[in-house]
C-alpha positions in Angstrom: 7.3 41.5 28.5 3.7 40.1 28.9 2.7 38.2 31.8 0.4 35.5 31.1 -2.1 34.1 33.9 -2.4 30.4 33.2 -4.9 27.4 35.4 -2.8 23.8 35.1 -3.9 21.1 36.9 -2.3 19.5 40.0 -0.8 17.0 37.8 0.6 19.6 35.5 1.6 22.0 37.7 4.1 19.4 40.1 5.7 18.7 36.6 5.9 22.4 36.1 6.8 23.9 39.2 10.6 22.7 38.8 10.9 24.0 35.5 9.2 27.8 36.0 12.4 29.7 35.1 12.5 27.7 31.7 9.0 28.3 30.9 9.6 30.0 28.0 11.9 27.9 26.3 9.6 25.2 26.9 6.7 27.0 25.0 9.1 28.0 22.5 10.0 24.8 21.9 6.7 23.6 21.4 5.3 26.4 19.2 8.1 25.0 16.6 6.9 21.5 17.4 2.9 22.3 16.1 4.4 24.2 13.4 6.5 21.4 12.2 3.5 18.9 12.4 1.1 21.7 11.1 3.5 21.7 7.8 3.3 18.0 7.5 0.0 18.2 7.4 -0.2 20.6 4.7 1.3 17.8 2.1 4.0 17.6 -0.2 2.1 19.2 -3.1 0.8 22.3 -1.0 4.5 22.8 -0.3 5.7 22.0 -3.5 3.9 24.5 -4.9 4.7 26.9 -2.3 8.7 26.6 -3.3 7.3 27.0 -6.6 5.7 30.0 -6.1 8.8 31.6 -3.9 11.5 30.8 -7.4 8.9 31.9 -9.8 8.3 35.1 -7.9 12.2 35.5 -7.8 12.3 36.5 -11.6 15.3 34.7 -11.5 14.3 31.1 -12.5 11.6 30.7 -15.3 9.5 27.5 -14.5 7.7 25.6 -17.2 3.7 25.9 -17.6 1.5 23.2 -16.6 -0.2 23.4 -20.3 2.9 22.9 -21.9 3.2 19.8 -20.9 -0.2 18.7 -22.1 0.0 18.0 -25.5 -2.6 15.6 -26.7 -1.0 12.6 -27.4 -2.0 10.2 -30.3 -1.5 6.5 -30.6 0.3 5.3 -33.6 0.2 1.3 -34.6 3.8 0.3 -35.9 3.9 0.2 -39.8 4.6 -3.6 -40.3 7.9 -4.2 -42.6 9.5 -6.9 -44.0 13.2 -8.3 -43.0 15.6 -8.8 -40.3 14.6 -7.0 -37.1 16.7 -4.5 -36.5 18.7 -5.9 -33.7 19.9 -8.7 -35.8 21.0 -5.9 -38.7 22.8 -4.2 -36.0 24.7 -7.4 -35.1 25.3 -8.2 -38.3 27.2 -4.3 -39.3 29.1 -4.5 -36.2 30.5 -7.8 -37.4 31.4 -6.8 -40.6 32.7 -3.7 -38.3 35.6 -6.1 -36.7 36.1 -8.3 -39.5 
């Protein structure tokens, strides 16, 4: 075990002085603390991608890749037809359907 020589001040040290035997839990317990608001601050897409990383590196689950998805896209203007719209042909079949 390492002994660690620490300065508090008064303030700090009356709050501390009752508590010396549970020291170490107490600095336990605050380690986890800053590195539960140090992964918050990392952001959902850092750790995202992180999870990511860990299945991909598994071999066991193949993930999609990113270019894949990127297909250029091109806009195409309706062909204007003649007639009913469809919805009204549907309603129409259907009540020929229960007739």
């Amino acid at each position: 075990m390492i002994t660690i020589p620490l300065q508090l001040s008064n303030e700090l040290a009356r709050q501390v002085m009752p508590l010396q035997d549970r020291l170490p839990e107490i600095i336990e317990l605050g380690l986890r603390q800053i590195a539960v608001v140090r992964t918050a601050e990392v952001g959902y897409p850092q750790v995202k991608q992180q999870a990511l990383d860990a299945l991909a590196s598994t071999g066991i689950v193949t993930l999609p890749r990113a270019a894949a998805h990127r297909k250029a896209s091109t806009r195409r203007t309706p062909i204007k037809a003649g007639g009913p719209p469809a919805s009204e042909m549907i309603i129409a079949e259907r009540r020929e359907s229960y007739e």
